[in-house]
N, CA, C and O atoms as a Maestro MAE file, in Angstrom:
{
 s_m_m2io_version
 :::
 2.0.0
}

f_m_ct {
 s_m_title
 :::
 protein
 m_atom[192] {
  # First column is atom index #
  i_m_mmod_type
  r_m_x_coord
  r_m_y_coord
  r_m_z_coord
  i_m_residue_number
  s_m_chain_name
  s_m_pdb_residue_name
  s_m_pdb_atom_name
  i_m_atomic_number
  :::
  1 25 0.815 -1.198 0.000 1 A "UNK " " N  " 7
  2 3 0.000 0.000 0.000 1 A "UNK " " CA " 6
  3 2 0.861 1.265 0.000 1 A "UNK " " C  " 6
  4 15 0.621 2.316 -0.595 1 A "UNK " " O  " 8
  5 25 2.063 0.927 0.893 2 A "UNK " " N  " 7
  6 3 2.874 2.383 0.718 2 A "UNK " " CA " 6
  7 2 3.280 2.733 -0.560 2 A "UNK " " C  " 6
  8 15 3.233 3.870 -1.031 2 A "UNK " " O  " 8
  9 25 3.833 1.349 -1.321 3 A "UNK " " N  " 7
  10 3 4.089 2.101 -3.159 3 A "UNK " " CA " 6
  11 2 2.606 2.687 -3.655 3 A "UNK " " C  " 6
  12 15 2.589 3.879 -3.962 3 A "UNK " " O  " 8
  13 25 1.714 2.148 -3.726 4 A "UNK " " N  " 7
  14 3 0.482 3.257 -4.243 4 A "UNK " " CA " 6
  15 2 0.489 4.468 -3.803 4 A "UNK " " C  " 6
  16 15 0.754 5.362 -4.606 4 A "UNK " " O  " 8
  17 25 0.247 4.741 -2.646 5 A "UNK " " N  " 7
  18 3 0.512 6.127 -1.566 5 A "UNK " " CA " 6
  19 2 1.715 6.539 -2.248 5 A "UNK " " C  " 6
  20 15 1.689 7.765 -2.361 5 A "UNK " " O  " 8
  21 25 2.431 6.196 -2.594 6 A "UNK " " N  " 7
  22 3 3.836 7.010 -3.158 6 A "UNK " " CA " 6
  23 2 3.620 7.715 -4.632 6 A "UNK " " C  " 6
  24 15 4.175 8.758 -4.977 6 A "UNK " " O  " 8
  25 25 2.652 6.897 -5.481 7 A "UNK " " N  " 7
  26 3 2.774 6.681 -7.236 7 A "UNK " " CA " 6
  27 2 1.617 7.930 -6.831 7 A "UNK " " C  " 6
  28 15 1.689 9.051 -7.334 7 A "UNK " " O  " 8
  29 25 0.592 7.547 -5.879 8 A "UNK " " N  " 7
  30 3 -0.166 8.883 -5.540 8 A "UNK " " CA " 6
  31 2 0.223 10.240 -5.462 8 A "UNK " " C  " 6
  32 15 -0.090 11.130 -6.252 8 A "UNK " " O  " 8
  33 25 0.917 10.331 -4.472 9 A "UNK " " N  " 7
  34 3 1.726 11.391 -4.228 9 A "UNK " " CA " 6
  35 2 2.213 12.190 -5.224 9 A "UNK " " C  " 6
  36 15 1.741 13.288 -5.522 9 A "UNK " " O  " 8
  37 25 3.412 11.510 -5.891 10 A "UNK " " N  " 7
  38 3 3.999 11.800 -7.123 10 A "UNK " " CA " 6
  39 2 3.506 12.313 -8.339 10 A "UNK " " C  " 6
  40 15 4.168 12.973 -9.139 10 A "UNK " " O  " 8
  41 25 1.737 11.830 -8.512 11 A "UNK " " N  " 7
  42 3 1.333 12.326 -9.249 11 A "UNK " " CA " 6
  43 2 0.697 13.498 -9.031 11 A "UNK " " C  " 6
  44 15 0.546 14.350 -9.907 11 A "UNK " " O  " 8
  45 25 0.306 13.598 -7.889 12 A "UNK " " N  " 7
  46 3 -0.338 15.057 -7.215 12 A "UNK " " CA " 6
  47 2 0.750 16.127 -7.019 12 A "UNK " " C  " 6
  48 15 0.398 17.306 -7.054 12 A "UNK " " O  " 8
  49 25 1.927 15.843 -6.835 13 A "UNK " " N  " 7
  50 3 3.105 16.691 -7.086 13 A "UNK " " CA " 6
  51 2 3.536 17.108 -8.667 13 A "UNK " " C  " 6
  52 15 4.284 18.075 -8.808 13 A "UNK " " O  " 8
  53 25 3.176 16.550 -9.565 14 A "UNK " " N  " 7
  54 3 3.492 16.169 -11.056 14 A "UNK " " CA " 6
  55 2 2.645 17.275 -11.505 14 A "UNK " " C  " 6
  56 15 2.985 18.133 -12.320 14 A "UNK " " O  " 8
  57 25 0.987 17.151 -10.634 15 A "UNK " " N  " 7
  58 3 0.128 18.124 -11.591 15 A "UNK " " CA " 6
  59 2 -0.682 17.327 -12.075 15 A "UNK " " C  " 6
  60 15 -1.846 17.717 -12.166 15 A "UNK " " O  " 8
  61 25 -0.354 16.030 -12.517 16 A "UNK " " N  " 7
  62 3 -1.216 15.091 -13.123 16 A "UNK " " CA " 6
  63 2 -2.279 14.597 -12.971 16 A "UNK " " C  " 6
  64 15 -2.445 14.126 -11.846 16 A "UNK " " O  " 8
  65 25 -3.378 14.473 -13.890 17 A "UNK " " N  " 7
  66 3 -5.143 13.811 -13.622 17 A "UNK " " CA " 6
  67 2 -5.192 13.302 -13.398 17 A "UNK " " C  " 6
  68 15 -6.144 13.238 -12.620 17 A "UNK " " O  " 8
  69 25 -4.379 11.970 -13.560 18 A "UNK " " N  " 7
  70 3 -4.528 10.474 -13.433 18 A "UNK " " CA " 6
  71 2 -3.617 9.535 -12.868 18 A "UNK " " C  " 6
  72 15 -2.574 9.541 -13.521 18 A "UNK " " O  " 8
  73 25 -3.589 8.708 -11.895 19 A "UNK " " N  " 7
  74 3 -2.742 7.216 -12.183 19 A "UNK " " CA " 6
  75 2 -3.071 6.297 -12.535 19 A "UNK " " C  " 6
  76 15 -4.255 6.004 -12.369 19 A "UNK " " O  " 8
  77 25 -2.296 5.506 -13.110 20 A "UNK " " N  " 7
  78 3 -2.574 4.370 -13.776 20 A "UNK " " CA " 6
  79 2 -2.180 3.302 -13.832 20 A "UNK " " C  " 6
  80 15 -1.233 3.268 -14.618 20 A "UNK " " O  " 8
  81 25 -2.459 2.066 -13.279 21 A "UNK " " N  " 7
  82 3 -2.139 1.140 -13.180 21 A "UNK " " CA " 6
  83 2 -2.521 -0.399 -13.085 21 A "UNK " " C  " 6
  84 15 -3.645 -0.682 -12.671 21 A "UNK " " O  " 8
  85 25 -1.738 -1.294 -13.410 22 A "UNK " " N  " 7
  86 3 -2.433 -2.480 -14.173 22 A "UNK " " CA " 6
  87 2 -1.197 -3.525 -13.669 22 A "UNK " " C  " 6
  88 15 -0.222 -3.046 -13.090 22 A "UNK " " O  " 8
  89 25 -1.268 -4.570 -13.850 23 A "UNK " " N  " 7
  90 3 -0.426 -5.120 -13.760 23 A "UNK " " CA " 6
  91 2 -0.438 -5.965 -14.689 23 A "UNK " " C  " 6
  92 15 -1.381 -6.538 -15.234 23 A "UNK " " O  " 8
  93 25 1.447 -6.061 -14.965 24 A "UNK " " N  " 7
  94 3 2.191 -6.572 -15.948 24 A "UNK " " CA " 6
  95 2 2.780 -5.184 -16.886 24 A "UNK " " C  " 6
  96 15 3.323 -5.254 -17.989 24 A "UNK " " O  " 8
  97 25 2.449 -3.738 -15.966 25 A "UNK " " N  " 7
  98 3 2.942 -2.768 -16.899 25 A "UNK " " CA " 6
  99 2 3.426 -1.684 -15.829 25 A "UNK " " C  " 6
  100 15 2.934 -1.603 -14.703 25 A "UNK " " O  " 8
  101 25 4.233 -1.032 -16.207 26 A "UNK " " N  " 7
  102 3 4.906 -0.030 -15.463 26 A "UNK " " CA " 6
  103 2 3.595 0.972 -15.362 26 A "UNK " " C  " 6
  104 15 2.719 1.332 -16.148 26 A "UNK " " O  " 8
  105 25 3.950 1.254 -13.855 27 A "UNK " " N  " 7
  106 3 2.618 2.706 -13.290 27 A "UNK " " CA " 6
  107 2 2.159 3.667 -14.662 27 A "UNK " " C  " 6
  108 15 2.643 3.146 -15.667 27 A "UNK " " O  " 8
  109 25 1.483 4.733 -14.950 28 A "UNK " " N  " 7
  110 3 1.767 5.720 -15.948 28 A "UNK " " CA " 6
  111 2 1.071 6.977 -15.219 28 A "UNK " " C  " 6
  112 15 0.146 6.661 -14.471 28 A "UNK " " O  " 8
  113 25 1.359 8.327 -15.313 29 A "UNK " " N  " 7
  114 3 0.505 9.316 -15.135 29 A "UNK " " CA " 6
  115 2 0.435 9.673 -15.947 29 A "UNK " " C  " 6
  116 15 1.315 9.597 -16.804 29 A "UNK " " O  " 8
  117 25 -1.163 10.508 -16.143 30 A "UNK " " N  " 7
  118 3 -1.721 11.525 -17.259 30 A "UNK " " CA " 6
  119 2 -1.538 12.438 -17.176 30 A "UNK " " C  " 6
  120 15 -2.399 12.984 -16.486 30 A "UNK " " O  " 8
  121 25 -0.485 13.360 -17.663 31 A "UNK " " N  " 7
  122 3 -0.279 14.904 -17.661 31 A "UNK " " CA " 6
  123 2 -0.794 15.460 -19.450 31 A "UNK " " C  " 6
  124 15 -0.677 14.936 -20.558 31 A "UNK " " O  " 8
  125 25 -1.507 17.040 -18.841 32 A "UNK " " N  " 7
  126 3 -1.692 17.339 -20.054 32 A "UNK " " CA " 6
  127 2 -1.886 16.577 -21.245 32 A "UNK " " C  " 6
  128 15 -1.253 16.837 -22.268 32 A "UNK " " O  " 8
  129 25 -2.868 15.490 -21.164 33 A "UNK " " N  " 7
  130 3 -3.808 14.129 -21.430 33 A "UNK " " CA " 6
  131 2 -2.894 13.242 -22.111 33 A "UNK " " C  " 6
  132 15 -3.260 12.692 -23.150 33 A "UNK " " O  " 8
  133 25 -1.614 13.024 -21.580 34 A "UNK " " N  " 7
  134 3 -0.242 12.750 -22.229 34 A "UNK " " CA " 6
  135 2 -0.372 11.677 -21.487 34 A "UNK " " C  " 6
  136 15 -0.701 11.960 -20.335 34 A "UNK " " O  " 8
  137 25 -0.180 9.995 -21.794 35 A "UNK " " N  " 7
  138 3 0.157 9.125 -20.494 35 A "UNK " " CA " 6
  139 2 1.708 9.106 -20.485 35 A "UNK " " C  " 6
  140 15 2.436 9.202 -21.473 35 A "UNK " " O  " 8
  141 25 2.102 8.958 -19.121 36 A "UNK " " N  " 7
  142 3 3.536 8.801 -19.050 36 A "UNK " " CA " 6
  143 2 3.984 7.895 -18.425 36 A "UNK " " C  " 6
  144 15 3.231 7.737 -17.464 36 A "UNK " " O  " 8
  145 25 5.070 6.930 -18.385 37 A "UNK " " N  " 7
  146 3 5.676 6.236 -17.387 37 A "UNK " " CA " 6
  147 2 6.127 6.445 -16.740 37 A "UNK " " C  " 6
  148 15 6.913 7.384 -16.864 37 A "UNK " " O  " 8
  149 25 6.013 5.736 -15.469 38 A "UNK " " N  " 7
  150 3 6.883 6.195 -14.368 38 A "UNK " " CA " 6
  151 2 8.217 5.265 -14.482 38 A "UNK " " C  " 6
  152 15 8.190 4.168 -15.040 38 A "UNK " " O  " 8
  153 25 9.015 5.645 -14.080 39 A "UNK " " N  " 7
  154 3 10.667 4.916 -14.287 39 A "UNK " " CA " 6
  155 2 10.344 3.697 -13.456 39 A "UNK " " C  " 6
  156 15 10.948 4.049 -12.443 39 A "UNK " " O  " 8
  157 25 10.005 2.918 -13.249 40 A "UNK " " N  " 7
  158 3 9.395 1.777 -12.168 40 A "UNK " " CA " 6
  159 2 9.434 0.666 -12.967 40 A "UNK " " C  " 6
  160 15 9.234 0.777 -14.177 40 A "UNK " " O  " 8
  161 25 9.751 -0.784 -12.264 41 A "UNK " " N  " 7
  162 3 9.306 -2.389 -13.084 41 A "UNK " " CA " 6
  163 2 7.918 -2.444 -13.200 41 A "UNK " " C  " 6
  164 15 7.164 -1.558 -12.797 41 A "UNK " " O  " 8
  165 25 7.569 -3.494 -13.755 42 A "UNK " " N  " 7
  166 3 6.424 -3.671 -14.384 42 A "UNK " " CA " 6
  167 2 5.602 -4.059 -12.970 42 A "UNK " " C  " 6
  168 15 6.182 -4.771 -12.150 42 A "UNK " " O  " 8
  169 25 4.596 -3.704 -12.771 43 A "UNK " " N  " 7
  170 3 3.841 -4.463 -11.598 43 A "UNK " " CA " 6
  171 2 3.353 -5.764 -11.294 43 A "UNK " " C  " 6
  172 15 2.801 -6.311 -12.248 43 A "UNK " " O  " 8
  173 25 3.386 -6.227 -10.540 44 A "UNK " " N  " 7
  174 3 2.984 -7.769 -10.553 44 A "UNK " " CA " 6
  175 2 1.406 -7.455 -9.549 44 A "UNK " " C  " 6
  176 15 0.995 -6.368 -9.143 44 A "UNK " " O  " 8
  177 25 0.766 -8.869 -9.366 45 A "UNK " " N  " 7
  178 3 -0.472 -8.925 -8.718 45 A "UNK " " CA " 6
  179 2 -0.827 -8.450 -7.692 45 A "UNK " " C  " 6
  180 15 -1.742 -7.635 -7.576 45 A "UNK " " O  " 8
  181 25 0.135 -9.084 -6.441 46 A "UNK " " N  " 7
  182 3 -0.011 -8.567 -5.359 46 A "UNK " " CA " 6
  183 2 0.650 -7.127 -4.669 46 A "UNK " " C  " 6
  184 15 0.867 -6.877 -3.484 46 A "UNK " " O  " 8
  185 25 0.832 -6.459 -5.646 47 A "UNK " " N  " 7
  186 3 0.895 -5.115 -5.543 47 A "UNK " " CA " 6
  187 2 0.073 -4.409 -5.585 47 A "UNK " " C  " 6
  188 15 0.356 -3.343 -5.037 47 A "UNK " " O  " 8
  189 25 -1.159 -4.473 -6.106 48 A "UNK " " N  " 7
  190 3 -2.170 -3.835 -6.725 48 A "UNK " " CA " 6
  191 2 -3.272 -4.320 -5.317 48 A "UNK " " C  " 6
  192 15 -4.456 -3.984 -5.316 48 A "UNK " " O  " 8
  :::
 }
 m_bond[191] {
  # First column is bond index #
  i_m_from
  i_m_to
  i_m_order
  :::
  1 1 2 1
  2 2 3 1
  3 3 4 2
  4 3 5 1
  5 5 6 1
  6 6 7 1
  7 7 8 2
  8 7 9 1
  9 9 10 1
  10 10 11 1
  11 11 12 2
  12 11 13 1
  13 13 14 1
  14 14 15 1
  15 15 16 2
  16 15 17 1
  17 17 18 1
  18 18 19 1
  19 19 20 2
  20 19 21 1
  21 21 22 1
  22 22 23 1
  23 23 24 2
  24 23 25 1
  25 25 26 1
  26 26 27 1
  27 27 28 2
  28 27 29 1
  29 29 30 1
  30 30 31 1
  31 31 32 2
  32 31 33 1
  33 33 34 1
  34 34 35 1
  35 35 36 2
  36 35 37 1
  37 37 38 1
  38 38 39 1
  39 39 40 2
  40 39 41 1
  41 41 42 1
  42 42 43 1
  43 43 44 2
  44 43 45 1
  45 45 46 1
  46 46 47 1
  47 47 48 2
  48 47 49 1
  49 49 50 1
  50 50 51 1
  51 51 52 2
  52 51 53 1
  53 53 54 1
  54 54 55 1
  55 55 56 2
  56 55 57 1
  57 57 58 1
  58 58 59 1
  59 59 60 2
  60 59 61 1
  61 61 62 1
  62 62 63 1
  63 63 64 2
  64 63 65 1
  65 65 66 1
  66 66 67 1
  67 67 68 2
  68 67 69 1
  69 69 70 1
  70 70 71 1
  71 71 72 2
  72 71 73 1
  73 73 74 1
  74 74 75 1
  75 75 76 2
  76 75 77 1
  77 77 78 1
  78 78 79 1
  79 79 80 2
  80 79 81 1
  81 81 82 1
  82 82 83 1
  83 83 84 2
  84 83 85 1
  85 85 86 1
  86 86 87 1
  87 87 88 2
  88 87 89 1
  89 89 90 1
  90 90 91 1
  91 91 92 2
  92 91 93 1
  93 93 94 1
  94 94 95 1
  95 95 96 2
  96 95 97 1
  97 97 98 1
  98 98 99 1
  99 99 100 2
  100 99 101 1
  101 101 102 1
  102 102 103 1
  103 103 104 2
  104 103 105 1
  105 105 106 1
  106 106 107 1
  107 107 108 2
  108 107 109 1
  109 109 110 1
  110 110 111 1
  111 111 112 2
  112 111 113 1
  113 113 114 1
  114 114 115 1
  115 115 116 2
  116 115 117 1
  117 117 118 1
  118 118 119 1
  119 119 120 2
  120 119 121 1
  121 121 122 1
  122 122 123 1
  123 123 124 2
  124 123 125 1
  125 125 126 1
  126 126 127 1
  127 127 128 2
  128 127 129 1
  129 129 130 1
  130 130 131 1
  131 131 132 2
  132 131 133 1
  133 133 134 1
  134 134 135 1
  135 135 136 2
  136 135 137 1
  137 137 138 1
  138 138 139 1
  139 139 140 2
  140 139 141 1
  141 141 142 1
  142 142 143 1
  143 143 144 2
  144 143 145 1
  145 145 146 1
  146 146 147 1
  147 147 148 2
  148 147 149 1
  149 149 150 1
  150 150 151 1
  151 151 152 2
  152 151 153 1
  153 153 154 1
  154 154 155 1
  155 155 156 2
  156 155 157 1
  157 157 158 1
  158 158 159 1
  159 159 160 2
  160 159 161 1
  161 161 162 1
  162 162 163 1
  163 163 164 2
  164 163 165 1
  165 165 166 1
  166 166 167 1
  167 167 168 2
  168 167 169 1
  169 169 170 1
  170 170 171 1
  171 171 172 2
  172 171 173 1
  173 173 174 1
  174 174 175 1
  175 175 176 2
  176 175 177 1
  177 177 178 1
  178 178 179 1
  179 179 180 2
  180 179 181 1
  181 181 182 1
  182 182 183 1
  183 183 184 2
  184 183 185 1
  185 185 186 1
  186 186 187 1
  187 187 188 2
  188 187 189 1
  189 189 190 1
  190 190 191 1
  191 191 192 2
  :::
 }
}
């Protein structure tokens, strides 16, 4: 839960609309309706 709370954070610091996340794919935020990656491994299940 603390990496979500973090990818959260980061995006509310960023400016960004959105997070995004799925697993089997690196986090992404939506800036300026742009998706972006976050520098992060791909997510697995029990992360989410």
């Amino acid at each position: 839960m603390a990496r979500i709370d973090a990818f959260l954070k980061l995006g509310v610091q960023q400016g960004c609309s959105d997070v995004h996340m799925a697993v089997g794919v690196p986090p992404m935020l939506r800036m300026q309706g742009d998706l972006l990656p976050i520098k992060f491994r791909d997510l697995r299940g029990p992360e989410l």
